[in-house]
PDB file of the backbone (N, CA, C, O) and the ligand in Angstrom, with CONECT records:
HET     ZN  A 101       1
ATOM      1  N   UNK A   1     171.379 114.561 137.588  1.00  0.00           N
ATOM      2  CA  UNK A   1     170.268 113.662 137.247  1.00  0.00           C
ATOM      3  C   UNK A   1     170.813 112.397 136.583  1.00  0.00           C
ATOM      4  O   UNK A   1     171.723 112.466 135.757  1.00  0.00           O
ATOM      5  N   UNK A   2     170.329 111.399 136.899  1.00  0.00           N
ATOM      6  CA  UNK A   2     170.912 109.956 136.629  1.00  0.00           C
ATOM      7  C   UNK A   2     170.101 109.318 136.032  1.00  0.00           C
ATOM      8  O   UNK A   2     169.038 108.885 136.474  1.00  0.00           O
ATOM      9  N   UNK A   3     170.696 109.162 134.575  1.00  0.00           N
ATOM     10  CA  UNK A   3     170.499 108.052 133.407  1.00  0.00           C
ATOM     11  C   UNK A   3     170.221 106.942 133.611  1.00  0.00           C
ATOM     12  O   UNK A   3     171.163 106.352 134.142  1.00  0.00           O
ATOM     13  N   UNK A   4     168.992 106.068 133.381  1.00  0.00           N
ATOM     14  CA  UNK A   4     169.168 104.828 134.159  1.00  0.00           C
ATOM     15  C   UNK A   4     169.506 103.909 132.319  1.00  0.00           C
ATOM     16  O   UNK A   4     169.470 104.409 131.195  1.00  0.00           O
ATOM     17  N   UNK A   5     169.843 102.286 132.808  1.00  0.00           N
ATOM     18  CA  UNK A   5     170.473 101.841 131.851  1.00  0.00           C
ATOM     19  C   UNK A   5     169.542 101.691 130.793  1.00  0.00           C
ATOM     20  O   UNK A   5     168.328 101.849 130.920  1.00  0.00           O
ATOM     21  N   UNK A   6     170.303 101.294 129.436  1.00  0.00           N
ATOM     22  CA  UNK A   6     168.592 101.020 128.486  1.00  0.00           C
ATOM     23  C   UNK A   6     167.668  99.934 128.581  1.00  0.00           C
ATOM     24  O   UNK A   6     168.008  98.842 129.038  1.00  0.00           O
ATOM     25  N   UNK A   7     166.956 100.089 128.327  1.00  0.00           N
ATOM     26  CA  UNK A   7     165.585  99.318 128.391  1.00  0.00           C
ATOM     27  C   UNK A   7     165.679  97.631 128.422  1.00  0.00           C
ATOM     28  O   UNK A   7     165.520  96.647 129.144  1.00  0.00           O
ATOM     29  N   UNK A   8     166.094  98.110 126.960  1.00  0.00           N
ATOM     30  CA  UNK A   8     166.381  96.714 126.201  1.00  0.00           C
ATOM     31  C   UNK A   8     167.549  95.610 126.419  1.00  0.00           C
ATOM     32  O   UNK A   8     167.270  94.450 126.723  1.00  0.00           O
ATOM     33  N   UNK A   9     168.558  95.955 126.282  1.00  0.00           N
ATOM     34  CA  UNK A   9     169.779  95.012 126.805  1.00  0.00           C
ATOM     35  C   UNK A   9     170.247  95.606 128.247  1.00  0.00           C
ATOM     36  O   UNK A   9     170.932  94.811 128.889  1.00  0.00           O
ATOM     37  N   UNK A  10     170.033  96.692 128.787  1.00  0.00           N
ATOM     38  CA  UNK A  10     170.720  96.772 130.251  1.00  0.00           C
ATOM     39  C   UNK A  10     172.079  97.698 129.831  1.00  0.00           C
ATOM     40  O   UNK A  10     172.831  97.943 130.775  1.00  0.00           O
ATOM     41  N   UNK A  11     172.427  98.183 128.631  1.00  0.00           N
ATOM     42  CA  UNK A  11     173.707  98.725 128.517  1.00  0.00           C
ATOM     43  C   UNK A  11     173.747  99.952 128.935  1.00  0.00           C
ATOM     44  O   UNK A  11     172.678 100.360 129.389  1.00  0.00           O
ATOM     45  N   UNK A  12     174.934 100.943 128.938  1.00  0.00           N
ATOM     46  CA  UNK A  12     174.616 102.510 129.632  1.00  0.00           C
ATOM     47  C   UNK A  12     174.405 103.273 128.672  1.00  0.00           C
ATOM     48  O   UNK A  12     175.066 103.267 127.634  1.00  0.00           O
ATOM     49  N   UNK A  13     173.293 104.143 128.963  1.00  0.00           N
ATOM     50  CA  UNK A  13     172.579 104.956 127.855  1.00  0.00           C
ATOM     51  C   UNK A  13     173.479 106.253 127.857  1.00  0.00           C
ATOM     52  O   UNK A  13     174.191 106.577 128.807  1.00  0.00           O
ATOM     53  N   UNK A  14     173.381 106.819 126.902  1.00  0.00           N
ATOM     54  CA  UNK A  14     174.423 108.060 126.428  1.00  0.00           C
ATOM     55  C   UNK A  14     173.608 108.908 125.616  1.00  0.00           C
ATOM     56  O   UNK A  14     172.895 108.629 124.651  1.00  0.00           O
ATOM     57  N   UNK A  15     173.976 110.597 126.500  1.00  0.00           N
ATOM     58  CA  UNK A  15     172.818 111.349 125.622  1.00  0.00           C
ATOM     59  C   UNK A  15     173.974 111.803 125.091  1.00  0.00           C
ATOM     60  O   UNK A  15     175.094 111.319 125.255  1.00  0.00           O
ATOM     61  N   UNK A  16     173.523 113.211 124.137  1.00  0.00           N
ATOM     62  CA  UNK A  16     174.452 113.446 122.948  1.00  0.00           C
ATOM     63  C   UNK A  16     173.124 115.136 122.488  1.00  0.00           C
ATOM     64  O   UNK A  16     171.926 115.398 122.380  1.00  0.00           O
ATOM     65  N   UNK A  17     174.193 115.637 122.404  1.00  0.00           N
ATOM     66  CA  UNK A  17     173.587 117.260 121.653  1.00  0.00           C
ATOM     67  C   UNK A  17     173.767 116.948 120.331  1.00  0.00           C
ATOM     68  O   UNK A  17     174.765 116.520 119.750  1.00  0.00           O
ATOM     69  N   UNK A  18     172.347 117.297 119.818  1.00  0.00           N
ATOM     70  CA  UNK A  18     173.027 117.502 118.057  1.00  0.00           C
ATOM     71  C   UNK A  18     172.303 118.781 118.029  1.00  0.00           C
ATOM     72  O   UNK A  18     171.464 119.263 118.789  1.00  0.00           O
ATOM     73  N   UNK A  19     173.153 119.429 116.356  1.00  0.00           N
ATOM     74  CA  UNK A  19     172.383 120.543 115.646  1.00  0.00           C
ATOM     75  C   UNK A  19     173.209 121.534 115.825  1.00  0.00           C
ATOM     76  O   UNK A  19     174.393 121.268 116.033  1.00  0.00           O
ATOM     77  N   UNK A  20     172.883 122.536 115.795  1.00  0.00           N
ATOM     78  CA  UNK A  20     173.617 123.840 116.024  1.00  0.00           C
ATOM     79  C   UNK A  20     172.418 125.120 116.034  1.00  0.00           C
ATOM     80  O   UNK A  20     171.212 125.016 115.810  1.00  0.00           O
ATOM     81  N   UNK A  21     173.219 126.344 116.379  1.00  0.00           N
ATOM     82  CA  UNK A  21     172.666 127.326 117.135  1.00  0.00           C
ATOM     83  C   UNK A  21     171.248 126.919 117.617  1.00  0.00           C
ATOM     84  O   UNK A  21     171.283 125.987 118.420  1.00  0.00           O
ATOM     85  N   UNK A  22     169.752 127.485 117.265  1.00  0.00           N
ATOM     86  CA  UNK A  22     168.831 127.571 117.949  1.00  0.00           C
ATOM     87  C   UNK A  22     168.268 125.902 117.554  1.00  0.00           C
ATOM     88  O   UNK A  22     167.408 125.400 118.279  1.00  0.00           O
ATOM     89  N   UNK A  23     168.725 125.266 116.585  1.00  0.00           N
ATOM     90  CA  UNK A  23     168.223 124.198 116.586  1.00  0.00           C
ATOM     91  C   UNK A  23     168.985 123.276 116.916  1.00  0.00           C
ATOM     92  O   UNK A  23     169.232 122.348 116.146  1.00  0.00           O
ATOM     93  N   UNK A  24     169.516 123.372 118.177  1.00  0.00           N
ATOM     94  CA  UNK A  24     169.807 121.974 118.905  1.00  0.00           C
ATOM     95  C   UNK A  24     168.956 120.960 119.890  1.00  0.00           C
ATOM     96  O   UNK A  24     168.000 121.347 120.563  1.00  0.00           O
ATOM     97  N   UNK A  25     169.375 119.800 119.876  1.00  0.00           N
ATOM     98  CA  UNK A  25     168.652 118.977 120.505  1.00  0.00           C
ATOM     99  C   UNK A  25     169.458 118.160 121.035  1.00  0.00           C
ATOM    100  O   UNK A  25     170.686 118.145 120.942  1.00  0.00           O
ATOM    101  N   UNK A  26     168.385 117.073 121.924  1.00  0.00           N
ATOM    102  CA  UNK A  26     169.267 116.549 122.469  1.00  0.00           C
ATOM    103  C   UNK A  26     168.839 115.054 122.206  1.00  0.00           C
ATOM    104  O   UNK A  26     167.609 115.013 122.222  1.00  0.00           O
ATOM    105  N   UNK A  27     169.467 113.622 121.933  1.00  0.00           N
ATOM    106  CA  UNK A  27     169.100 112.634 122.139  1.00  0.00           C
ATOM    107  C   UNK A  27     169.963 111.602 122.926  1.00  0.00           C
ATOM    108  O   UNK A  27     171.162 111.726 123.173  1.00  0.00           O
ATOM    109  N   UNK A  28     169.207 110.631 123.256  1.00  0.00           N
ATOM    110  CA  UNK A  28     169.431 109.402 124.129  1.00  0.00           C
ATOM    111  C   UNK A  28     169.986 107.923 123.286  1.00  0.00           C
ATOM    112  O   UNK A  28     169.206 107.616 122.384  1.00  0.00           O
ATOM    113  N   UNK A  29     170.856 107.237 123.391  1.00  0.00           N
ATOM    114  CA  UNK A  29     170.809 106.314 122.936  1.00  0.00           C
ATOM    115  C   UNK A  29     171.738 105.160 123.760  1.00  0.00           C
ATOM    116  O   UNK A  29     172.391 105.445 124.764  1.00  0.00           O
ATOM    117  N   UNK A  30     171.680 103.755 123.137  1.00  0.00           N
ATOM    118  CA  UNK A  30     172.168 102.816 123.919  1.00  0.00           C
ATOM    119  C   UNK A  30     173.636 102.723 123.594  1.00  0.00           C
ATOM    120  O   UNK A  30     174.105 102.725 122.455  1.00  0.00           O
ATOM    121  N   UNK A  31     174.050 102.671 124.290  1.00  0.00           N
ATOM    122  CA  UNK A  31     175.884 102.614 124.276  1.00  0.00           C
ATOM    123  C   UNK A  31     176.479 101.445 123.608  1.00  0.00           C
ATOM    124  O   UNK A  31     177.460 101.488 122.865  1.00  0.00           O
ATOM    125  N   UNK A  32     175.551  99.995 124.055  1.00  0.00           N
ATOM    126  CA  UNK A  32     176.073  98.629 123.679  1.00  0.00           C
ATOM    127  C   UNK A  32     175.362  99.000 121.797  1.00  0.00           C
ATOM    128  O   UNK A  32     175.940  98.286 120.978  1.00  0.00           O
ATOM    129  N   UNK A  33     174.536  99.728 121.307  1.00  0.00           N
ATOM    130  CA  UNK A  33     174.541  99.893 119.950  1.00  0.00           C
ATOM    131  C   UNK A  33     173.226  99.007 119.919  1.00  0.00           C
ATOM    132  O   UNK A  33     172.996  98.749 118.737  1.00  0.00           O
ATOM    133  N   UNK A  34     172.304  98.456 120.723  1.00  0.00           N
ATOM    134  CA  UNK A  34     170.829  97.940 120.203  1.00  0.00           C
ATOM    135  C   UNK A  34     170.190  98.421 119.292  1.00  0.00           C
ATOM    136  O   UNK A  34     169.636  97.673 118.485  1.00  0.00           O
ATOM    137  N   UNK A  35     170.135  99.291 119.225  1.00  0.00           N
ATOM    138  CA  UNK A  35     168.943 100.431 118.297  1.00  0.00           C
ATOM    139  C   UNK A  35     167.933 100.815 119.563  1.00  0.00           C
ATOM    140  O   UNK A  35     166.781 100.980 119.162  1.00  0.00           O
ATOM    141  N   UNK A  36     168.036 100.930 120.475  1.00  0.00           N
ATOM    142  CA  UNK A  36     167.451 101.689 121.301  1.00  0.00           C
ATOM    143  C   UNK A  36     167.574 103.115 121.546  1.00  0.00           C
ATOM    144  O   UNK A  36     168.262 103.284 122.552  1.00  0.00           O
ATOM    145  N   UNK A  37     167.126 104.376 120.954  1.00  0.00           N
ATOM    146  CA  UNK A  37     167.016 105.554 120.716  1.00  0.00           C
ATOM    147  C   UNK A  37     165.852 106.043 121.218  1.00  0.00           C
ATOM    148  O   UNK A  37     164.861 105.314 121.237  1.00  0.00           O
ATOM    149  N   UNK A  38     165.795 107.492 121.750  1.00  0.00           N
ATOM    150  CA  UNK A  38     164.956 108.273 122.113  1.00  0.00           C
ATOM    151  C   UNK A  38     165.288 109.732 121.672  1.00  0.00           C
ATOM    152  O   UNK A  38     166.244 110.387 122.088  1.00  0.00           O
ATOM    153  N   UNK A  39     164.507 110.075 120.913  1.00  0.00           N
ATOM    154  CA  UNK A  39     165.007 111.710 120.364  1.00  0.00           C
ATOM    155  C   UNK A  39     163.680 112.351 121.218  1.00  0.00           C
ATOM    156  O   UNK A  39     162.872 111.832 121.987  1.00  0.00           O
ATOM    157  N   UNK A  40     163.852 113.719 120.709  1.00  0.00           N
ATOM    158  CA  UNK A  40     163.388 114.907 121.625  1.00  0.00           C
ATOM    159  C   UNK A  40     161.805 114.817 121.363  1.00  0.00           C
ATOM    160  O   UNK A  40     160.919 115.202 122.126  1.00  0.00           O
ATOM    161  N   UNK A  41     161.672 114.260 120.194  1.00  0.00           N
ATOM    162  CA  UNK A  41     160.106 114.808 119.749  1.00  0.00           C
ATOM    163  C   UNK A  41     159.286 114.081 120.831  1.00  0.00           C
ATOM    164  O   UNK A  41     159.707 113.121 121.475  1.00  0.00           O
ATOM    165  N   UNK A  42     158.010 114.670 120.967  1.00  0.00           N
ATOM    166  CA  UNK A  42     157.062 115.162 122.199  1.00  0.00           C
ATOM    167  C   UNK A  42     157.795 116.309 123.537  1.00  0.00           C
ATOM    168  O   UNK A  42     157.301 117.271 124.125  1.00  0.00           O
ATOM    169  N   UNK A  43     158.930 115.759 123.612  1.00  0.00           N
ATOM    170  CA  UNK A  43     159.583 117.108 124.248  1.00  0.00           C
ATOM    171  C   UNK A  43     158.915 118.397 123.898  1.00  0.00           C
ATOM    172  O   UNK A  43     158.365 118.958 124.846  1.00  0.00           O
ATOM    173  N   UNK A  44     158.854 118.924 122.850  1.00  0.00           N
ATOM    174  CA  UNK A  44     158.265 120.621 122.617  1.00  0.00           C
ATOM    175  C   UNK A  44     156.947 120.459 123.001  1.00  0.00           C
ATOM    176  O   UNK A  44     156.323 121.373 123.540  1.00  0.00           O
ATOM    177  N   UNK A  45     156.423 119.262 122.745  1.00  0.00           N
ATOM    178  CA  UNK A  45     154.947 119.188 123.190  1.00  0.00           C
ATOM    179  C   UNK A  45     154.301 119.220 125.117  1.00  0.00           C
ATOM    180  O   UNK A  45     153.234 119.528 125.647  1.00  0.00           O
ATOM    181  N   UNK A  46     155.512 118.770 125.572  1.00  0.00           N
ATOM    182  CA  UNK A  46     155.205 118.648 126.981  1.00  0.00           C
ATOM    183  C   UNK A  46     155.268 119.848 127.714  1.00  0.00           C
ATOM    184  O   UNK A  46     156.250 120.564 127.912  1.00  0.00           O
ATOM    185  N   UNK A  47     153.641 120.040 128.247  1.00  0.00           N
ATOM    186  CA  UNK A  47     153.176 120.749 128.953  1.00  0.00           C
ATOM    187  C   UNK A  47     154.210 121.638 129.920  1.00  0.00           C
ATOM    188  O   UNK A  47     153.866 122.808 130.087  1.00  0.00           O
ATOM    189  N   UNK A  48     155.605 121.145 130.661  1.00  0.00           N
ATOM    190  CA  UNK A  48     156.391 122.178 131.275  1.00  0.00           C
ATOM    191  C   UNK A  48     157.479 122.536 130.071  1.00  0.00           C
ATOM    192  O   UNK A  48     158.424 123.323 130.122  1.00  0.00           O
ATOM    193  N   UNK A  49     157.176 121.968 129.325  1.00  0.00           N
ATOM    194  CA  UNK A  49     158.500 122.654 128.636  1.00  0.00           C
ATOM    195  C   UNK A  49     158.673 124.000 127.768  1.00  0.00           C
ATOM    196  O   UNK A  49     157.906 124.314 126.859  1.00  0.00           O
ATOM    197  N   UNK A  50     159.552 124.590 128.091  1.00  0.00           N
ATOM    198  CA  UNK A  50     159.910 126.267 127.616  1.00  0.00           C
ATOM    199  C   UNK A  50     161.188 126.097 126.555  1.00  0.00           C
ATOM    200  O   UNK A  50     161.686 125.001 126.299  1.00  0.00           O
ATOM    201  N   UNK A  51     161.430 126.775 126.246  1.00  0.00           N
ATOM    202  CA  UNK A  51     162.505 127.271 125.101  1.00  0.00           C
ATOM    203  C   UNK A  51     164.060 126.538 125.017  1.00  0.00           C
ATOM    204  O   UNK A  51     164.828 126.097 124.162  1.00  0.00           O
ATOM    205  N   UNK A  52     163.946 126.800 127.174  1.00  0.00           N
ATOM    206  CA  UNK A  52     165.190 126.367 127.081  1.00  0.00           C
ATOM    207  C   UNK A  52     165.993 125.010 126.936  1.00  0.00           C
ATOM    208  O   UNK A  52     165.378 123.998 127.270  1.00  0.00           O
ATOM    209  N   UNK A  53     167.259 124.867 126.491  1.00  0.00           N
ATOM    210  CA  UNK A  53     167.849 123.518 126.280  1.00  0.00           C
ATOM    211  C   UNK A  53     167.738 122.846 127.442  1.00  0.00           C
ATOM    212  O   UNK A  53     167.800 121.618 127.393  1.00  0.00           O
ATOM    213  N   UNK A  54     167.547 123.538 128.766  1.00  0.00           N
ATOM    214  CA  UNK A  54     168.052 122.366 129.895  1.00  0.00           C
ATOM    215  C   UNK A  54     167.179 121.825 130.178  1.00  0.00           C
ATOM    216  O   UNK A  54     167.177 120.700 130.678  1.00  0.00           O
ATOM    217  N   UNK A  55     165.909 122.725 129.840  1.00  0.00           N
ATOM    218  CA  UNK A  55     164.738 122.135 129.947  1.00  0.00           C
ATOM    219  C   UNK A  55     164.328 121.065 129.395  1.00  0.00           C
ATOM    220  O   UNK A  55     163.882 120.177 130.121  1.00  0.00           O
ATOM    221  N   UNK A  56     164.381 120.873 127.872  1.00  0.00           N
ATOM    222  CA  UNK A  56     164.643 120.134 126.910  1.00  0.00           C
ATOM    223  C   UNK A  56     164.956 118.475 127.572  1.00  0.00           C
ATOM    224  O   UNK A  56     164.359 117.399 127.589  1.00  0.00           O
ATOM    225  N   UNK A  57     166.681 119.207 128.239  1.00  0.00           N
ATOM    226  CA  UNK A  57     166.876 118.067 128.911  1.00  0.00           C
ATOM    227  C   UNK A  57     166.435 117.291 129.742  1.00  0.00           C
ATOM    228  O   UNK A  57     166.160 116.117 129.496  1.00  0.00           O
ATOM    229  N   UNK A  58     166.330 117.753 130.656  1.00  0.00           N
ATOM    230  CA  UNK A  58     165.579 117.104 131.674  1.00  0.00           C
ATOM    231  C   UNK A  58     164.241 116.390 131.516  1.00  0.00           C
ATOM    232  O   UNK A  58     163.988 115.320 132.069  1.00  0.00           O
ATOM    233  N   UNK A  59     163.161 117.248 130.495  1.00  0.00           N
ATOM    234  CA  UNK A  59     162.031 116.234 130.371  1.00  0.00           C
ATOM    235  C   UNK A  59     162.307 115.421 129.596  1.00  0.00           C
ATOM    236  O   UNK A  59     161.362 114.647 129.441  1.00  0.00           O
ATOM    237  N   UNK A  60     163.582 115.067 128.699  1.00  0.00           N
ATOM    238  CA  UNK A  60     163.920 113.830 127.561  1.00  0.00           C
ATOM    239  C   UNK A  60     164.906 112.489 128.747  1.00  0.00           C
ATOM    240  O   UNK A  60     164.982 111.264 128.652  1.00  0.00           O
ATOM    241  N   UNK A  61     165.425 113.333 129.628  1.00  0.00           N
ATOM    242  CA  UNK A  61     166.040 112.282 131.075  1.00  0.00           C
ATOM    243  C   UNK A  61     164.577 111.699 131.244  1.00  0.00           C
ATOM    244  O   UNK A  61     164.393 110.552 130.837  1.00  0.00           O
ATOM    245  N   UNK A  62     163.686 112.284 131.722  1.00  0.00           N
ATOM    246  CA  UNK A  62     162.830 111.657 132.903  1.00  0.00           C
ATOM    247  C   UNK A  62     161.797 110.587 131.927  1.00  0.00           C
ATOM    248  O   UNK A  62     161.372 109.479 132.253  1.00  0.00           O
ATOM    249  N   UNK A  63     161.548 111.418 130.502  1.00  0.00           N
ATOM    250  CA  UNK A  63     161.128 109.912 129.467  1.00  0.00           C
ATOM    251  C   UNK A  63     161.335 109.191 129.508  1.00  0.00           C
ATOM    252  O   UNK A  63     160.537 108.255 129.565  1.00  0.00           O
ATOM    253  N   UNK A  64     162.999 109.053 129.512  1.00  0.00           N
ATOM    254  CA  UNK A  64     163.410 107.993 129.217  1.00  0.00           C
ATOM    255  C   UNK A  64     163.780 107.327 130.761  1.00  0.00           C
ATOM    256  O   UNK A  64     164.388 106.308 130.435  1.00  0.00           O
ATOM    257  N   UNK A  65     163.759 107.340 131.623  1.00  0.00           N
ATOM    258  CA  UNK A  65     163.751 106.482 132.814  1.00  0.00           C
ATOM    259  C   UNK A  65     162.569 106.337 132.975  1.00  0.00           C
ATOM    260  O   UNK A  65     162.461 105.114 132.876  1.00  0.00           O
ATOM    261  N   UNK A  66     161.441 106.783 133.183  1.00  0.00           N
ATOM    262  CA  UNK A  66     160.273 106.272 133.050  1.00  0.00           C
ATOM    263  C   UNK A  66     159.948 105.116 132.295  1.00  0.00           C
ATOM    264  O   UNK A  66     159.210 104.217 132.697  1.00  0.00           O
ATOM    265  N   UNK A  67     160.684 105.170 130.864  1.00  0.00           N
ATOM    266  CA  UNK A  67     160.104 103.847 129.974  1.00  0.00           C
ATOM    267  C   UNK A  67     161.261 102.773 130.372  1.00  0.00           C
ATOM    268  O   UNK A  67     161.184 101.617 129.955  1.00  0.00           O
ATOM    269  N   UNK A  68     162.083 103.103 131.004  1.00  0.00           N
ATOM    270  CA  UNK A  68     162.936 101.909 131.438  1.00  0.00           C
ATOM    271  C   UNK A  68     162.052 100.939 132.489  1.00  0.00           C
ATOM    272  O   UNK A  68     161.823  99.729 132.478  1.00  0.00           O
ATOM    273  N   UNK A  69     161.648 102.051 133.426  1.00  0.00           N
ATOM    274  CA  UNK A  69     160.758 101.098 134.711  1.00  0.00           C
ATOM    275  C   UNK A  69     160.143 100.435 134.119  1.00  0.00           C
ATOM    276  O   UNK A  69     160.274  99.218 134.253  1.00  0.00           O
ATOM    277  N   UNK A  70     158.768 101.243 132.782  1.00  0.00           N
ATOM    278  CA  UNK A  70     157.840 100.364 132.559  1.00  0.00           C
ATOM    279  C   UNK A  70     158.391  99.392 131.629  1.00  0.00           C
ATOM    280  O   UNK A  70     157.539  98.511 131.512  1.00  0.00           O
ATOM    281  N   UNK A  71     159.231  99.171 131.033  1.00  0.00           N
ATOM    282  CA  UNK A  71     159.917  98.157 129.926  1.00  0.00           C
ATOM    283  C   UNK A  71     160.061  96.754 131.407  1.00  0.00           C
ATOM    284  O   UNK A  71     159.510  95.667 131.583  1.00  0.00           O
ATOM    285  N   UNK A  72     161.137  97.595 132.222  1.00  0.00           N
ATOM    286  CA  UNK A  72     161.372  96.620 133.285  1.00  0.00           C
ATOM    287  C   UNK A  72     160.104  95.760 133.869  1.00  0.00           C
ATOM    288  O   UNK A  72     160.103  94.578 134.211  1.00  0.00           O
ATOM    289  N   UNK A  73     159.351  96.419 133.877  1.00  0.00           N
ATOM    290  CA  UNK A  73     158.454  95.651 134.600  1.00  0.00           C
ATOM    291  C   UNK A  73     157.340  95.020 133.493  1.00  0.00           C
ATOM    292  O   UNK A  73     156.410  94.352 133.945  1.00  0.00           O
ATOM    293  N   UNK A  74     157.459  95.260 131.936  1.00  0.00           N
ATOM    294  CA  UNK A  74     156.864  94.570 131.167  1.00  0.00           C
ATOM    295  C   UNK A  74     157.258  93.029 131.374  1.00  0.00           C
ATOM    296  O   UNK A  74     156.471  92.097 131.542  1.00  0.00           O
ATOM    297  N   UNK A  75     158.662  92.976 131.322  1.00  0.00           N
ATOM    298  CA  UNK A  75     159.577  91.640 130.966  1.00  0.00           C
ATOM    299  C   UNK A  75     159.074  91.169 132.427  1.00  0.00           C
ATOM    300  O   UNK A  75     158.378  90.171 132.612  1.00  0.00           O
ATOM    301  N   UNK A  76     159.421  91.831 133.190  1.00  0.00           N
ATOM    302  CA  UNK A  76     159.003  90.995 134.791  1.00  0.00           C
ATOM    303  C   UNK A  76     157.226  89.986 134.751  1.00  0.00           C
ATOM    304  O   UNK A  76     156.827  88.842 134.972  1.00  0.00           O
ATOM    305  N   UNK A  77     156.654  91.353 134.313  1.00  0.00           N
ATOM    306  CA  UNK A  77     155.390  90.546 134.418  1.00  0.00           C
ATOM    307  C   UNK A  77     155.131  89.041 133.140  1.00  0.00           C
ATOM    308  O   UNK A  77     154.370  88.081 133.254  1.00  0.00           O
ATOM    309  N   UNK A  78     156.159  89.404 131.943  1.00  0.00           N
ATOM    310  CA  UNK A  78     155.903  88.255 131.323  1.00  0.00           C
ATOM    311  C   UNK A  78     156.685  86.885 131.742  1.00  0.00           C
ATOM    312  O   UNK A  78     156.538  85.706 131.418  1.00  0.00           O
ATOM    313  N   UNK A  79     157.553  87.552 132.582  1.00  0.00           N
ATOM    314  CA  UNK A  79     158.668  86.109 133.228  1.00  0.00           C
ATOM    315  C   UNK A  79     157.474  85.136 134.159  1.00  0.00           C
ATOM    316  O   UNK A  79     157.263  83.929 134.038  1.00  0.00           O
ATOM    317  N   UNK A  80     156.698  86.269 135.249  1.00  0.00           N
ATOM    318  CA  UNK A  80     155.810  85.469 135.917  1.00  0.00           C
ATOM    319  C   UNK A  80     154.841  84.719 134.993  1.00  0.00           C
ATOM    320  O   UNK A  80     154.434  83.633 135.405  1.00  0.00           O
ATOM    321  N   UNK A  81     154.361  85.215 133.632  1.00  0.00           N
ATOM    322  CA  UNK A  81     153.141  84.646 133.238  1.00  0.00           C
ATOM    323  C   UNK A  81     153.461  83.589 132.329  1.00  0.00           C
ATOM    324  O   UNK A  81     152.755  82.985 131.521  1.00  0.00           O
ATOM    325  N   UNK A  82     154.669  83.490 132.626  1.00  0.00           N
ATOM    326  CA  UNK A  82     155.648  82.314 131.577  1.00  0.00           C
ATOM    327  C   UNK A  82     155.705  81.192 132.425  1.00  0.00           C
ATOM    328  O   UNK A  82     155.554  80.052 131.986  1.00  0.00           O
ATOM    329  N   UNK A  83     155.951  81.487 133.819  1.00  0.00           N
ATOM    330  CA  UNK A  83     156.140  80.848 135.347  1.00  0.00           C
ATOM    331  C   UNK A  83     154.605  79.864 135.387  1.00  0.00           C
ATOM    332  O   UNK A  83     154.326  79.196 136.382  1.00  0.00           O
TER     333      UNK A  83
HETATM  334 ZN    ZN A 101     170.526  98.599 124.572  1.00  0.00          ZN2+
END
């Protein structure tokens, strides 16, 4: 599954395990160092998610490419309304 870049500057996003035994997690952050972060929370809340870590993972991947598109296409639509 493929990371898309961050939101904000375009740099490559890097997830990262923290915690130990049953309380690990997982978060997202920007590589170039923006302050662009995404941690797990709403993860436990989302409707497919179960116990497990990979699970974990995957719905904290697909967050966060999701808010890339819509970030992407925030800036797009304000470039046109700038136009
Ligand atoms: Zn960034």
């Amino acid at each position: 599954m493929i990371l898309k870049c961050c939101p904000f500057c375009g740099g490559e996003a890097i997830m990262k395990l923290y915690g130990t035994g049953i309380d690990r997690y997982y978060m997202i952050h920007c590589g170039n160092n923006c302050g662009a972060l995404m941690t797990d929370e709403g993860v436990k809340n989302h409707p497919e998610c179960d116990d497990s870590l990979e699970t974990k993972r995957i719905i904290l991947i697909n967050a966060w490419n999701k808010r890339t598109q819509t970030r992407y296409q925030m800036v797009k639509d304000s470039l046109n309304f700038n136009n």
